[in-house]
ZAMARGU-4260 file (C-alpha; in steps of 0.2 Angstrom, whole numbers, plus 5000, padded with zeros to 4 digits):
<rodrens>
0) 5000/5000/5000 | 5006/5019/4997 | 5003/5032/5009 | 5013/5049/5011 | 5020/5044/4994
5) 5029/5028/5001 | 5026/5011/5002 | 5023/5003/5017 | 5025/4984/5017 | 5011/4972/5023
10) 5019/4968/5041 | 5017/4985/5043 | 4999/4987/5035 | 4997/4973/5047 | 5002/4980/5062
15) 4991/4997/5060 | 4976/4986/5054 | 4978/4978/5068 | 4979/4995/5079 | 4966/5003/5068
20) 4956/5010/5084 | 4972/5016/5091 | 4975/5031/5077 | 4961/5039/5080 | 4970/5044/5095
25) 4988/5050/5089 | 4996/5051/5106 | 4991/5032/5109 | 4999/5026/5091 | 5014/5037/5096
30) 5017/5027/5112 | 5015/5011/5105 | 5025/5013/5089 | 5037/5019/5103 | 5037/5003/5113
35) 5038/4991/5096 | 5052/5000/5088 | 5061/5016/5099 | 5054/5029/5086 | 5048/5043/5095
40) 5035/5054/5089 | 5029/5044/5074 | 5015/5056/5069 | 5015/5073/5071 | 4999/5077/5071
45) 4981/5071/5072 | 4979/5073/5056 | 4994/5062/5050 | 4987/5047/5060 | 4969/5051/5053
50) 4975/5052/5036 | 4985/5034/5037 | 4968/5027/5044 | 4959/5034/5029 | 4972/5027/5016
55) 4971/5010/5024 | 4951/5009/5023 | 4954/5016/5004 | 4968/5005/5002 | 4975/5016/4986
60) 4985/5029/4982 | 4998/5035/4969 | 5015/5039/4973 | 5025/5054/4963 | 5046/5053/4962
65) 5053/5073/4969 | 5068/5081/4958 | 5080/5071/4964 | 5094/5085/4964 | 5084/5092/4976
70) 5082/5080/4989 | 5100/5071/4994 | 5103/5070/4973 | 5106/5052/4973 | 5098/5039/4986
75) 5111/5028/4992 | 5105/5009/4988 | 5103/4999/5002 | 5116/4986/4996 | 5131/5001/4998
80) 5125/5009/5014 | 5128/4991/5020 | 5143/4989/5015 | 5150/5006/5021 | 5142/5002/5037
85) 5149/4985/5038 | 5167/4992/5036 | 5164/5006/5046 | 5160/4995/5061 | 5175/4984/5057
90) 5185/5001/5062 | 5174/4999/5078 | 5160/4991/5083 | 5154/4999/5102 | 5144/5014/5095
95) 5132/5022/5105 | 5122/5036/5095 | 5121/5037/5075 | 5118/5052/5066 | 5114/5054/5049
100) 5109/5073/5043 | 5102/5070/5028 | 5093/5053/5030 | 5086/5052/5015 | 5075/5035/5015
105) 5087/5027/5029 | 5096/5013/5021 | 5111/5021/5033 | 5100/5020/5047 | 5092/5004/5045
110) 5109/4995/5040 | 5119/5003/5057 | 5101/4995/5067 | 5106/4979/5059 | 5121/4979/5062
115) 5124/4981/5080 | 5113/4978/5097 | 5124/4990/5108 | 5115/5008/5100 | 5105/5019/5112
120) 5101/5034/5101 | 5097/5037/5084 | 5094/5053/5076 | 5090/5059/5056 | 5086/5072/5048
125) 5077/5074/5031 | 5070/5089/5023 | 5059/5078/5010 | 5044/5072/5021 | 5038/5055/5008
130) 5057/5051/5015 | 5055/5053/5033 | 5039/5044/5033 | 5049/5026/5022 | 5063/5028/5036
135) 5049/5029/5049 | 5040/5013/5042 | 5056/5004/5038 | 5063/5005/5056 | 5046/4999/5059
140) 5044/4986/5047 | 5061/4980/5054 | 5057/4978/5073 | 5039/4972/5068 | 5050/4957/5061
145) 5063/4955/5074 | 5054/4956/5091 | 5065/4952/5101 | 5081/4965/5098 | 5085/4977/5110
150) 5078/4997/5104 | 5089/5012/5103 | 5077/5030/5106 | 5075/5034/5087 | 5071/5053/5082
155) 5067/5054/5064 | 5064/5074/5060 | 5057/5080/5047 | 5070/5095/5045 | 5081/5106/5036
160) 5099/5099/5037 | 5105/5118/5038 | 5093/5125/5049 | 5095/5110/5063 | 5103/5113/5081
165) 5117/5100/5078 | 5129/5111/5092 | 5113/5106/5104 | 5112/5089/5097 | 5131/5087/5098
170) 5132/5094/5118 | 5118/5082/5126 | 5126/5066/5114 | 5144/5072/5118 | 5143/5056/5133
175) 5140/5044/5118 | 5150/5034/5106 | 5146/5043/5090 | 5146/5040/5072 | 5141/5052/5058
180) 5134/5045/5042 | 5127/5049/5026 | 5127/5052/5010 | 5125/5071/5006 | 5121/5080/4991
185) 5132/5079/4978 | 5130/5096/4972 | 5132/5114/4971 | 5124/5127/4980 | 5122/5137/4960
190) 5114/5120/4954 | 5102/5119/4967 | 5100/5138/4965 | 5097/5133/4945 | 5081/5123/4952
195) 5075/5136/4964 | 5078/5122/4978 | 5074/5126/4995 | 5086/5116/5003 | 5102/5127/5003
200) 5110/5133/5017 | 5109/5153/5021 | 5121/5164/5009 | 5137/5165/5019 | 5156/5163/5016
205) 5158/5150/5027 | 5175/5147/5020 | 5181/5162/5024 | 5186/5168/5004 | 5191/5184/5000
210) 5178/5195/4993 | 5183/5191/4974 | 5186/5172/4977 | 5168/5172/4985 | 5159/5183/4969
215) 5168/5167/4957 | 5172/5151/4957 | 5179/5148/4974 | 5159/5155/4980 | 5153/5141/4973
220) 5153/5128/4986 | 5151/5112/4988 | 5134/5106/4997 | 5143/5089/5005 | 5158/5098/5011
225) 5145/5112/5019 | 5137/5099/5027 | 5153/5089/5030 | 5163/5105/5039 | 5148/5108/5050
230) 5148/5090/5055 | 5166/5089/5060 | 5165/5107/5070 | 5152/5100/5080 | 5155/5085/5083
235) 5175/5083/5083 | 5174/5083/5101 | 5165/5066/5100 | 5174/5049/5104 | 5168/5041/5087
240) 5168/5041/5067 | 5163/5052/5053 | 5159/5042/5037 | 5153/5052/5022 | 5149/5046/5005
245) 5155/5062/4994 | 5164/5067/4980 | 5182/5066/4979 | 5185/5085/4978 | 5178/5086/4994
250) 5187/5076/5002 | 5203/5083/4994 | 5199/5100/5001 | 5194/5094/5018 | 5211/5088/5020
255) 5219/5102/5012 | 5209/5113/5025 | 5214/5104/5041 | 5228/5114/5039 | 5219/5127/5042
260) 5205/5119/5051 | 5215/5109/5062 | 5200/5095/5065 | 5200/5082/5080 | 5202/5069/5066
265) 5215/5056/5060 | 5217/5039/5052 | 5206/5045/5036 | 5203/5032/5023 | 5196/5039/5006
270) 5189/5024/4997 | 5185/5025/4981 | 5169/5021/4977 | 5162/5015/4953 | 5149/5029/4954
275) 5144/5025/4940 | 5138/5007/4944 | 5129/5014/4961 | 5121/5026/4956 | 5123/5027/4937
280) 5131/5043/4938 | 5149/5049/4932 | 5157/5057/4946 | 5171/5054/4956 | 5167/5051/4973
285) 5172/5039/4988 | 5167/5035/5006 | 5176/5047/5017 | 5183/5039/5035 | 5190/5048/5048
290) 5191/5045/5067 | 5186/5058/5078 | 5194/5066/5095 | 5210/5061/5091 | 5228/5072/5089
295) 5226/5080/5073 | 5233/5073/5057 | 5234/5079/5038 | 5235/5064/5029 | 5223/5051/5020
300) 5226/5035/5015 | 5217/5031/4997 | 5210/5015/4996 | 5198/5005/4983 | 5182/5002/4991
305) 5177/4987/4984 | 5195/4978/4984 | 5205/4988/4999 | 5219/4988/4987 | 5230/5002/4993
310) 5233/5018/4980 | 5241/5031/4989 | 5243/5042/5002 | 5241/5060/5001 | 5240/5077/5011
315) 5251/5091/5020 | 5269/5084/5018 | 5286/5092/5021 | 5275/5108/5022 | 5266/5105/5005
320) 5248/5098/4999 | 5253/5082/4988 | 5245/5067/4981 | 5260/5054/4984 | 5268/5056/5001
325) 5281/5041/4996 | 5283/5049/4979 | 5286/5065/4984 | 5299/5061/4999 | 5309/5056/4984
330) 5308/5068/4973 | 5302/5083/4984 | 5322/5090/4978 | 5316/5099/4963 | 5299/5106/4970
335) 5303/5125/4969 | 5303/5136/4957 | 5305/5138/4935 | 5317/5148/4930 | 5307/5147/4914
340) 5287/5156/4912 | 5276/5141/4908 | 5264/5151/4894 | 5250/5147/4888 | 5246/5147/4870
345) 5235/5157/4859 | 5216/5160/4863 | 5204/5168/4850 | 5186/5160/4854 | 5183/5159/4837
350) 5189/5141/4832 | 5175/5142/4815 | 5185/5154/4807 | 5201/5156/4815 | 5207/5135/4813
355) 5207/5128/4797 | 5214/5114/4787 | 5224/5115/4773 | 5221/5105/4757 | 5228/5107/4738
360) 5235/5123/4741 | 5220/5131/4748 | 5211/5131/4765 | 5195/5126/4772 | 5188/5134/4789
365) 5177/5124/4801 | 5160/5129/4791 | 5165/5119/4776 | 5171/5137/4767 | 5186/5138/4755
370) 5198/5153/4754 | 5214/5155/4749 | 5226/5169/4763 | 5242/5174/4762 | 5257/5161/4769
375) 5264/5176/4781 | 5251/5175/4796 | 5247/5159/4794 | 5253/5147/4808 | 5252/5127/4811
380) 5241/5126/4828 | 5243/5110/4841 | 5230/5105/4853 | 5231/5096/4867 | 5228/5080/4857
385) 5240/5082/4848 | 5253/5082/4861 | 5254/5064/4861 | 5271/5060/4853 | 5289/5065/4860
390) 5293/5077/4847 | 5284/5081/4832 | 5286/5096/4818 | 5268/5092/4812 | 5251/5097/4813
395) 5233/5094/4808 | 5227/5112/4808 | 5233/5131/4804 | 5227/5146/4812 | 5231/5166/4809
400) 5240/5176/4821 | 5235/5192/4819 | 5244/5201/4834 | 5263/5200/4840 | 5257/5204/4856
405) 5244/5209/4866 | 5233/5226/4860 | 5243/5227/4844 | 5235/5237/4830 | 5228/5228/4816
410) 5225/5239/4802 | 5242/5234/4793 | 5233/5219/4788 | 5223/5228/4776 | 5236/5237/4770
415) 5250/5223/4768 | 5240/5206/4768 | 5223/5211/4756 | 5218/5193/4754 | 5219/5191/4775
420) 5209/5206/4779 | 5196/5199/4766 | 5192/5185/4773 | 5194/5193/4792 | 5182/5203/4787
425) 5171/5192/4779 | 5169/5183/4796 | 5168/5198/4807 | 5151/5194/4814 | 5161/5180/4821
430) 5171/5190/4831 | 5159/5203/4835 | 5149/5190/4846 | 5164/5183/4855 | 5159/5185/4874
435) 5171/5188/4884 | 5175/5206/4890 | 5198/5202/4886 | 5191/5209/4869 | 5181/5225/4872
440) 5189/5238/4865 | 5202/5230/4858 | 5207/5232/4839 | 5198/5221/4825 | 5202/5201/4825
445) 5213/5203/4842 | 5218/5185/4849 | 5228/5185/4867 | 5242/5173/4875 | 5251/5179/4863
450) 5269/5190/4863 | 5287/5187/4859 | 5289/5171/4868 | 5275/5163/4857 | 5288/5165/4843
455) 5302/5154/4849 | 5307/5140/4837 | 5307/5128/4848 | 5293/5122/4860 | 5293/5110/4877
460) 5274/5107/4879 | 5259/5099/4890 | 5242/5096/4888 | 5232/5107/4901 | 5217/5095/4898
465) 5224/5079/4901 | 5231/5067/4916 | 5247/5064/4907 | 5263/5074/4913 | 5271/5068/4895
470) 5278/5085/4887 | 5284/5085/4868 | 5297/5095/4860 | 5289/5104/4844 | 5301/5110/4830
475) 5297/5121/4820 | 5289/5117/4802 | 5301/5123/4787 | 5310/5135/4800 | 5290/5143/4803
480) 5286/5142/4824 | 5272/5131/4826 | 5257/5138/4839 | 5248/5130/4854 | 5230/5133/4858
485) 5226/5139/4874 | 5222/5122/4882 | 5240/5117/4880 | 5259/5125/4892 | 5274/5130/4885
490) 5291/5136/4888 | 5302/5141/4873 | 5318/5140/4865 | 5331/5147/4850 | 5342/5136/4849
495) 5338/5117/4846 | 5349/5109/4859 | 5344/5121/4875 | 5328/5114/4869 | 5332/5098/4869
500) 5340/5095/4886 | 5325/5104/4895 | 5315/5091/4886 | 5323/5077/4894 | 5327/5083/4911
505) 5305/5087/4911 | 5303/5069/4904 | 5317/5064/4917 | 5311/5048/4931 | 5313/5063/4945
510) 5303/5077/4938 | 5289/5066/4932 | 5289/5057/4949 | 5288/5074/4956 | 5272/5079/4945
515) 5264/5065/4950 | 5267/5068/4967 | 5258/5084/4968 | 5245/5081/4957 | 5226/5074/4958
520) 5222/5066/4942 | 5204/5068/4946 | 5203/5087/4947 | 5197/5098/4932 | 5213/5104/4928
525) 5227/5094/4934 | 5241/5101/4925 | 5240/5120/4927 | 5256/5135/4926 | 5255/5133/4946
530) 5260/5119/4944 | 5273/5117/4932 | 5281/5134/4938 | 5286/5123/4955 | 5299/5114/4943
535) 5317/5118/4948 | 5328/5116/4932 | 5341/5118/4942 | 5338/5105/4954 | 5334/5095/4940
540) 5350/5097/4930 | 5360/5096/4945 | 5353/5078/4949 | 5353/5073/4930 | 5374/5066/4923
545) 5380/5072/4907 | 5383/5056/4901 | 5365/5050/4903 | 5363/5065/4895 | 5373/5061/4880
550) 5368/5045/4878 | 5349/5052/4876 | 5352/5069/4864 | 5362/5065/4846 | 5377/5074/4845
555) 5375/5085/4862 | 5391/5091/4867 | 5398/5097/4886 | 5399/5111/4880 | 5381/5115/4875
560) 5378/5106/4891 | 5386/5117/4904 | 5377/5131/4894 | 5360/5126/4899 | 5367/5125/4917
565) 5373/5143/4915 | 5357/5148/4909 | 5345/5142/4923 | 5359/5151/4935 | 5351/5168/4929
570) 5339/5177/4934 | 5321/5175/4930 | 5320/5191/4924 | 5334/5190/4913 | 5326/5171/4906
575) 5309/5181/4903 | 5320/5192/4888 | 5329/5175/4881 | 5315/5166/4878
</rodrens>
């Protein structure tokens, strides 16, 4: 039978059909369902208790589904929420109270009841009320079942998760052996701003941003680690156990907080969780353990859920957030900083017009048009797909560089390069509609990332977009400098063999372990100038022989070798006019 949009199951039908005379009197149902199964307060109201009797005497109803992005985004089956509390009660097996604020339908709750008898307080909180009301009849169904089995004092609240007293909660439990679980939402305060969803906390920068940080990205927090941080607060003083399900950025910044934060937690496990096969989403996420009232640690041990085959360790290190403690204590030499700029390559926003391909002499732009241009601004132009190889000096498509640097005039095109400006022009509207404000009130067909150093013959680049720390060495094609898009980093060179050698000692066993060291795979950009400017070429070529070296680089003399080392003894304002 449905009733308050869930379904209850036939030994529970059978229990209030049995104690039909007893609803018309909610107080008297209240105090019975408390004696069968520890819930307190089961029905509000009269008219909850008075609506169940009518729905059993109509024995009908129709159950709808809410936005699931609004309520707790993605239930967590009731196979997993064993599981995690399965392993969480191998870490310890004497708790006294479970929370869980942001119940959901109480597969958490329901698995913690099963799994021990020692519980003497349970609490959740759910803002969906067809939700409270399946918890409610599920603890129910379960102790309708099992007689017997000693009950805890069960509070199921219809609440909002960011409205509830958890400092009170946390100060009359704070005598109990506590364990915090859940499975929060997975998403963004914007997104569930995008729905008009009520369940956000109040606006606040609970992070403590500065005022720009908090007007962009870095405003947009992460609902799980709001709800996770005001966990932690209240309850670090607990002798106990927080387990989350949530995503994998959070936990990273939890732990990169707790620098900061200085939590009552240690041992934390991050155990990666296949979303996907969960709950039939593609995110990254994991089940978050960390022990509470303990001497503050900032570390966590990465594990597979499923297998507990170890991955990693990461977190604070040697003063520094990294992703492999191991791998970093080894190669944590060359963390400092490039005596090279890491650029990025052109941007334009206009890839229809501006990227084309060239075929029998003539070109053909990303609408199927064909034009014939002038050779002189016309570039090759590598992605970050096409940074695949060690060294390459080919390309698939060509672009037009239009500037030598930043806010430089473009009216010599028309004057110098009249087939150019013609087909510029043809595909003004193009540029006209570009977006973003780097353009305004800059001259016709203005690009950016561009200046002297996009110029230099030689290139050592990176994908920005990709996991892989591989960088290729990219020569010039018939002595013309070939371009990166904006996705891809880059230092540059003159001469061939300065070019070379930074390109091995990059692609050396150190500075790749190093890379991988400090960074997440799983975050948007990985590989960013951040961190490719903490590469110490120095350091690098200190710990890299010559003869390895020679053995690597045709032809590379000592000579040409003790000039690089000369060159990343200079200043980095004397590099930024060499390159």
């Amino acid at each position: 039978m449905i009733c308050f949009e869930t379904h209850i199951t036939n030994s529970t039908l059978e229990f209030f059909q049995k104690n039909l005379k007893t609803l018309v009197d909610y107080t008297k149902i209240n105090s019975l369902v408390t004696k069968v199964s520890g819930i307190k307060t089961f029905f509000a109201s009269q008219e909850q208790a008075t609506e169940l009797l009518e729905k059993i005497k109509e024995h009908n109803s129709i159950v709808s589904e809410p936005h699931r992005r609004e309520y707790g985004d993605f239930q967590t089956n009731e196979n997993l929420a064993s599981q995690v509390v399965e392993y969480t009660f191998l870490k310890r097996n004497d708790f006294e109270f479970v929370l869980e604020p942001t119940c959901g339908k109480g597969n958490f709750i329901l698995a913690s009841i099963k799994q021990s008898n020692s519980l003497k307080k349970i609490v959740g909180v759910e803002i969906y009320q067809p939700y409270v009301w399946e918890t409610k009849f599920k603890i129910l169904d379960y102790y309708l079942l099992n007689k017997g089995f000693s009950k805890p004092e069960i509070d199921i609240i219809h609440g909002n998760a960011f409205e509830f007293d958890y400092e009170q909660l946390a100060k009359s439990t704070s005598h109990l052996k506590t364990l915090v679980i859940g499975n929060p939402p997975w998403v963004t305060n914007s997104e569930l701003g995008s729905i008009d969803s009520k369940n956000l906390p109040q606006k606040s920068n609970f992070k403590k941003h500065s005022g720009f940080e908090a007007i962009t990205g870095k405003g947009n927090f992460d609902i799980g680690e709001y709800i996770s941080l005001i966990m932690l607060k209240c309850f670090e003083n607990h002798n106990g156990t927080f387990a989350f399900l949530i995503k994998n950025s959070v936990v990273k910044n939890l732990i990169q907080d707790q620098k900061r934060n200085n939590f009552k937690i240690s041992q934390s496990e991050k155990l990666n969780i296949d979303s996907k096969k969960e709950f039939n989403v593609s995110v990254n996420a994991c089940l978050f353990l960390t022990h509470l009232n303990t001497e503050p640690d900032f570390i966590c041990k990465e594990l597979d859920f499923y297998s507990r085959d170890y991955i990693t360790t990461f977190g604070w290190y040697k003063n520094k957030f990294v992703y492999s403690v191991k791998d970093y204590d080894i190669s944590s030499i060359v963390d400092g900083k490039s005596i090279f700029t890491w650029r990025s390559g052109v941007k334009h926003d206009c890839s229809k017009v501006m990227e084309f391909e060239r075929v029998n002499g003539h070109y053909i732009n990303g609408l199927g048009e064909e034009f014939n241009l002038e050779k002189k601004l016309v570039f090759g132009l590598l992605k970050s797909s096409d940074l695949k190889a060690d060294k390459t000096n080919t390309f698939r498509k060509l672009t037009i560089i239009t500037q030598k640097k930043i806010g430089q005039e473009t009216k010599y095109i028309k004057e110098d390069l009249p087939l150019t400006y013609e087909y510029l022009s043809s595909q003004k509207k193009f540029f006209d509609k570009r977006k973003s404000s780097i353009y305004k009130d800059k001259p016709d067909f203005s690009i950016f990332g561009i200046g002297d150093y996009s110029f230099a013959k030689y290139k050592i680049a990176i994908s920005g977009l990709y996991k892989s720390t591989h960088f290729t060495l990219v020569s010039p094609e018939d002595s013309k400098t070939i371009m990166l898009d904006d996705t891809c980093y880059f230092i540059g060179f003159d001469k061939i063999k300065m070019a070379q050698i930074a390109h091995l000692l990059v692609n050396s066993d150190l500075v790749q372990k190093f890379l991988k060291s400090i960074i997440f795979s799983d975050s948007k950009r990985s590989i960013n100038k951040d961190t490719l400017m903490r590469i110490d070429f120095e350091k690098a070529y200190e710990n890299y022989e010559f003869q390895n070296a020679k053995d690597k680089i045709t032809d590379l003399k000592i000579k040409q070798w003790e000039e690089f080392g000369e060159i990343i003894k200079e200043s980095v304002n004397d590099q930024m006019t060499l390159f």
